[in-house]
C-alpha positions in Angstrom: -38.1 -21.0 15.2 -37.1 -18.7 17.8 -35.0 -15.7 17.7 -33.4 -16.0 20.8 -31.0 -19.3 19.3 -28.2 -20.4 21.4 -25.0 -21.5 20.1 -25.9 -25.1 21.6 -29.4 -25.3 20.1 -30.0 -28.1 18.0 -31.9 -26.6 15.1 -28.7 -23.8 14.9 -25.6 -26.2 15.3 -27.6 -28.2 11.7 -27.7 -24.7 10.2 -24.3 -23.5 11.2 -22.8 -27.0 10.0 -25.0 -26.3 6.4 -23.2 -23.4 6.1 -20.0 -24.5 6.7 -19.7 -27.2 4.5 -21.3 -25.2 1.9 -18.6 -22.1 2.2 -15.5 -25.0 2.5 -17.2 -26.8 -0.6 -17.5 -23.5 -2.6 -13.5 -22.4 -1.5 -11.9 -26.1 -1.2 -8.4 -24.2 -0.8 -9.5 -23.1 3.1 -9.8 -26.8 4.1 -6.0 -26.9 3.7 -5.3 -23.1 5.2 -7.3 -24.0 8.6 -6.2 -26.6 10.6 -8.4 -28.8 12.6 -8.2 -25.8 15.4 -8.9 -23.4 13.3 -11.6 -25.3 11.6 -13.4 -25.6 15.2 -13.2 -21.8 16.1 -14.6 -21.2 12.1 -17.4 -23.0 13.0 -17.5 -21.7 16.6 -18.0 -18.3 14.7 -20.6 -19.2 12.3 -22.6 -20.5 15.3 -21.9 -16.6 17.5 -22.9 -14.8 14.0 -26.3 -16.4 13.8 -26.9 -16.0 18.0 -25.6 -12.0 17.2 -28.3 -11.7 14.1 -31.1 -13.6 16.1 -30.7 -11.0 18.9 -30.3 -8.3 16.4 -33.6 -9.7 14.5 -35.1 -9.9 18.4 -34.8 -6.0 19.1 -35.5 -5.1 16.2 -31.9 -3.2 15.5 -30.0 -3.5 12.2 -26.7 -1.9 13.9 -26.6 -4.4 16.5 -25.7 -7.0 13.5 -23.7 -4.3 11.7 -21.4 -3.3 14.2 -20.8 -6.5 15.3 -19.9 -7.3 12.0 -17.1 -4.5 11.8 -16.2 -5.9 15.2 -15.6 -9.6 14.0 -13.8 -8.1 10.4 -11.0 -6.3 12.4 -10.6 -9.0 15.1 -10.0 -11.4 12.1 -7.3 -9.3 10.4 -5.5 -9.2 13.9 -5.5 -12.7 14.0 -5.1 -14.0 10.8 -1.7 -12.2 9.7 -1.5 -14.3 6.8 -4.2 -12.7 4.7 -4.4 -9.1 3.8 -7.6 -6.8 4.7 -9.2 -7.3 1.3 -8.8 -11.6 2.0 -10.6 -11.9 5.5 -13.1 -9.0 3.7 -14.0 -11.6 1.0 -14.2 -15.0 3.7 -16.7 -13.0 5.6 -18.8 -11.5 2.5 -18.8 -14.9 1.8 -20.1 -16.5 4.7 -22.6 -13.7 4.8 -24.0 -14.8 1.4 -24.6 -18.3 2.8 -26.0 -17.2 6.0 -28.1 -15.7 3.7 -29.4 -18.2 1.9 -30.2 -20.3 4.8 -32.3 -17.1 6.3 -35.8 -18.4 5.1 -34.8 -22.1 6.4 -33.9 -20.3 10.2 -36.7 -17.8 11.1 -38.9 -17.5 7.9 -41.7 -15.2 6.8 -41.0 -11.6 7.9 -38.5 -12.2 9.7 -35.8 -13.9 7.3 -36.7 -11.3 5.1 -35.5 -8.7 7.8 -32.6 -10.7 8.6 -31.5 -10.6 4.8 -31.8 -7.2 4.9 -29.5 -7.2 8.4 -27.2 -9.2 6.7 -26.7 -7.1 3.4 -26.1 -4.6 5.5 -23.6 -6.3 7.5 -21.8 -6.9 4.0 -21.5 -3.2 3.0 -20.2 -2.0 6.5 -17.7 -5.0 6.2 -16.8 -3.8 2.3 -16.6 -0.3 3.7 -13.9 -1.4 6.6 -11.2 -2.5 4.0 -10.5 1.2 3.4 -11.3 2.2 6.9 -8.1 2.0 8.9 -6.3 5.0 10.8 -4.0 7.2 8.4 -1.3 8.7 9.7 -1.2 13.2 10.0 1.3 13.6 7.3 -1.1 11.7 5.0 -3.7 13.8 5.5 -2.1 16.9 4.8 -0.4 19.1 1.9 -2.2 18.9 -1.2 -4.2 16.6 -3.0 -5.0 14.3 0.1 -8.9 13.3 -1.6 -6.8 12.1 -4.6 -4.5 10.4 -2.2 -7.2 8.7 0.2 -8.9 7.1 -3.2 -5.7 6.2 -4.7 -4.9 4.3 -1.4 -8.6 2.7 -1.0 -8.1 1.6 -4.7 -4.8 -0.4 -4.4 -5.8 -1.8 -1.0 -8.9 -3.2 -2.7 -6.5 -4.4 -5.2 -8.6 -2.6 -7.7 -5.5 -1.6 -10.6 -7.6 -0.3 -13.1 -9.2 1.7 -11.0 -5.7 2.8 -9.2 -4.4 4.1 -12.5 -7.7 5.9 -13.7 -7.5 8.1 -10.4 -4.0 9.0 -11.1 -4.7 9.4 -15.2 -7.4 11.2 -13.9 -5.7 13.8 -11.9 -3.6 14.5 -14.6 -6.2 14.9 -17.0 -7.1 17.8 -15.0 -3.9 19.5 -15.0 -2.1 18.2 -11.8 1.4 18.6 -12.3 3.9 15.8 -12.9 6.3 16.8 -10.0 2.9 16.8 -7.7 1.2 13.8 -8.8 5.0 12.0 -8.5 5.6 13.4 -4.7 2.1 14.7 -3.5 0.0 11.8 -4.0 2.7 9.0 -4.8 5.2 9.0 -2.9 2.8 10.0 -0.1 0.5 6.8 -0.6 3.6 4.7 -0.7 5.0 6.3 2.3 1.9 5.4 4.2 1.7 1.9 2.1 4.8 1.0 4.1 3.6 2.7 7.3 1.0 0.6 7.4 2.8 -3.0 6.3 5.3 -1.3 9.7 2.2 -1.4 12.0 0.8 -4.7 10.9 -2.5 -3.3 9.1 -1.4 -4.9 5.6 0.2 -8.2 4.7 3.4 -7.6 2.9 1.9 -9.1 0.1 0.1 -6.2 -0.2 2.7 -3.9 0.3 4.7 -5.4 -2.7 1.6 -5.1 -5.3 0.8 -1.3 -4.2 4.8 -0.9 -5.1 4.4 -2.8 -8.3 0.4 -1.0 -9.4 2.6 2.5 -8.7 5.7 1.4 -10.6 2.8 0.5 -13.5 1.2 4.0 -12.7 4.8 5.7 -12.9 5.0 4.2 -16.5 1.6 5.7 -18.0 4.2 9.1 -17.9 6.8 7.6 -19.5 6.0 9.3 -23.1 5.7 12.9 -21.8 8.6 12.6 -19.9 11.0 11.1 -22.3 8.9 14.1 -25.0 10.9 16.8 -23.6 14.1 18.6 -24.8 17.3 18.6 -23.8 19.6 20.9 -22.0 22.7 19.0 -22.0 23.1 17.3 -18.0 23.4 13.6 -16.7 22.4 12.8 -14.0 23.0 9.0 -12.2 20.6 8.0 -9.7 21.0 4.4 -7.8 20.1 2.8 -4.8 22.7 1.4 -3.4 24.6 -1.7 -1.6 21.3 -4.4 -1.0 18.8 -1.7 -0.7 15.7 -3.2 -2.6 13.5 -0.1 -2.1 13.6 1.7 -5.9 10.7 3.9 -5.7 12.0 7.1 -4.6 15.5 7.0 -6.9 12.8 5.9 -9.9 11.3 8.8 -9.3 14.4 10.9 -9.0 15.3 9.8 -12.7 11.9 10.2 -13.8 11.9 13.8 -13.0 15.2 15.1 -14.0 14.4 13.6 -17.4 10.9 15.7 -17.5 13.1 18.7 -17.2 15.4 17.4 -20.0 18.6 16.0 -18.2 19.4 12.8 -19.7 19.0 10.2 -16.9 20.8 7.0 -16.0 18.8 4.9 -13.3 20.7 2.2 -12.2 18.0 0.3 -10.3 17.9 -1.1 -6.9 21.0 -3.1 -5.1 23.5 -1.6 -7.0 27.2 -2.7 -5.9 30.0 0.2 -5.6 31.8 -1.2 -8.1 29.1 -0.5 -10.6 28.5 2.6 -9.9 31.7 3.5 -10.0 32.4 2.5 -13.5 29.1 4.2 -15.0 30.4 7.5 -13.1 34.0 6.5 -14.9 32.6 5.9 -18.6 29.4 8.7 -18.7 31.0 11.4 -17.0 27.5 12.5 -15.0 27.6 16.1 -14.1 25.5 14.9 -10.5 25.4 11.1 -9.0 22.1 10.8 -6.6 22.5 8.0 -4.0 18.8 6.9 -2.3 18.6 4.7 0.9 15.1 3.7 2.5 16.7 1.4 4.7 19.0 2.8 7.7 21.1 0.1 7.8 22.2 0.6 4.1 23.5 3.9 4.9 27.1 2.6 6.0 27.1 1.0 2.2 25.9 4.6 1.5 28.9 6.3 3.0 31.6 3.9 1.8 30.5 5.0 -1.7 29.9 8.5 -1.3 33.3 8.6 -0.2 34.9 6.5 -3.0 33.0 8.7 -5.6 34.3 12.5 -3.9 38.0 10.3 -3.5 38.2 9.3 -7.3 35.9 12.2 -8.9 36.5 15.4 -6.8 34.6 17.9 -9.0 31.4 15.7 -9.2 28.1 17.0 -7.9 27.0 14.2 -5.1 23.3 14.3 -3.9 22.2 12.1 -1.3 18.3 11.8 0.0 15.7 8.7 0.9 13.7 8.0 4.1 16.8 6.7 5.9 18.1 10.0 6.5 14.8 11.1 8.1 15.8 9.0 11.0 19.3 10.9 11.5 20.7 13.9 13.6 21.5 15.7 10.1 23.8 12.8 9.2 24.3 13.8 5.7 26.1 17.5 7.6 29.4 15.2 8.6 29.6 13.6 5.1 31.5 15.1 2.1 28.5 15.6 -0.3 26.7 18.5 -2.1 23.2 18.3 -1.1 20.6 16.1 0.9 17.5 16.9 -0.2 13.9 15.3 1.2 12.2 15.4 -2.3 13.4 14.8 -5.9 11.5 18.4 -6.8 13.9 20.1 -4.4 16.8 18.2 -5.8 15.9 19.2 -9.0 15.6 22.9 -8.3 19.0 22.7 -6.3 20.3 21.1 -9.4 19.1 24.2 -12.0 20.2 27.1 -9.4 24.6 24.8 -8.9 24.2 22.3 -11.9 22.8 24.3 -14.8 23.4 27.7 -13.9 26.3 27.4 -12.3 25.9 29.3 -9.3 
């Protein structure tokens, strides 16, 4: 058979159609995800990957095929929103697999064992593009950013085991708890929902990297808890329909490590609640998180029904809504904005603990 094959060549279009139904018979699922459309331009593609590896095969040049086959991986995650990176990864993999197989059938001898070896390569450039998607300057700075960059390539593989042995791992080696919590977590989920923001993850993905760090968070729950007390409360809460917990989790999480007793209210939590958990535990500071800038009106009503019916208590607001003010939190009647929960924890020993 030749190696220059055009898409309209007979021998090809049986090929191409042996590989279709074979990869719609081995996933039954994607003959109900494409519609007829979509079906055509599947098969359409199956006929310009086998024209791209014939001319690759032709000139001899493996990176003809490979880059081609980075090309087609990111076009498909621009087009097919509904699947995350890691989806359209596997539905090329697997195509590649049965293009493949029927590499002996299209050019044989030498040559289809040169085109399996295109095609495996094709297959670890594709499993290498997953991970490979612009990251944004904050991200790669401060400390710990290898830690960060694997943590990240681990839950966008959706690879959990492997997500929580990197951050175990770092703290096998001494990282700090405040440091893994806002070096390397809250970093990854900051760029976790910079990149759901700019399309490059489904938001699918976006809720099991919350949900694998909300299961990393808890692997520290018995040191935390171990430590002693010194006699503060502290409330943290996010509040009116804000649905974004991360960030007043770790709040809690952190003034409990340095033995204040916490009381984390969760996500969504109406004024009227936290008004009666100030009322009945007497908290000596109430920290109020928004993500969300339209929750920061809900954030205001209760900051100033809290300083109205509790005058002397400490009120600490902070969250990535206030990033995206001109110093907001200056006009409001509260003690402290802080950007992370290690500075809200320092300002808390220096005017909560020590008095000063």
């Amino acid at each position: 058979m030749s190696l220059l094959m055009t898409p309209s060549d007979p021998a090809t279009i049986e090929i191409a159609q042996r590989i279709f139904d074979a990869q719609l018979e081995a996933d039954p699922k994607l003959d109900k995800i494409y519609d007829d459309r979509q079906k055509r331009l599947w098969f359409q593609d199956i006929l310009y990957n086998i024209t791209y590896l014939s001319a690759a095969l032709h000139l001899k040049d493996k990176t003809i095929f490979t880059r081609y086959a980075i090309w087609l991986f990111e076009l498909l995650c621009g087009l097919m929103k509904q699947f995350d990176r890691e989806q359209v990864k596997d539905q090329i993999v697997d195509h590649f697999h049965f293009l493949s197989s029927e590499a002996a059938q299209l050019y044989g001898g030498e040559t289809g064992q040169m085109a399996t070896e295109y095609i495996e390569a094709a297959i670890e450039a594709t499993e290498k593009a997953v991970t490979a998607i612009p990251l944004s300057e904050r991200f790669l700075s401060g400390k710990h950013v290898g830690i960060r960059q694997s943590y990240l390539h681990a839950l966008l593989r959706s690879h959990t085991r492997a997500a929580i042995d990197i951050i175990m791992q770092a703290r096998r080696e001494g990282i700090p708890i405040d440091e893994i919590y806002e070096d390397i977590l809250q970093e990854v989920m900051h760029e976790v929902g910079e990149l759901w923001h700019h399309n490059q993850i489904t938001v699918d993905k976006e809720h099991y990297c919350t949900s694998t760090t909300q299961m990393v968070l808890s692997q520290f729950y018995e040191e935390i808890f171990s430590t002693g007390r010194i006699g503060h409360t502290i409330v943290t809460c996010c509040v009116g329909t804000e649905l974004h917990e991360m960030g007043g989790r770790m709040v809690s999480d952190l003034f409990e490590y340095q033995g204040w007793d916490s009381i984390y209210l969760g996500a969504a939590v109406p004024e009227e609640a936290i008004v009666a958990t100030v009322a009945e535990q007497h908290p000596d500071l109430v920290a109020l998180s928004v993500t969300m800038v339209q929750h920061l009106v809900d954030c205001l009503t209760i900051v100033h029904t809290l300083r109205e019916r509790f005058p002397s208590l400490k009120i600490a607001v902070g969250g990535r809504a206030f990033e995206m003010t001109d110093r907001l939190w200056e006009q409001w009647p509260v003690d402290v904005y802080t950007k992370s929960a290690r500075d809200l924890v320092a300002w808390a020993e220096t005017h909560v603990v020590k008095g000063l």
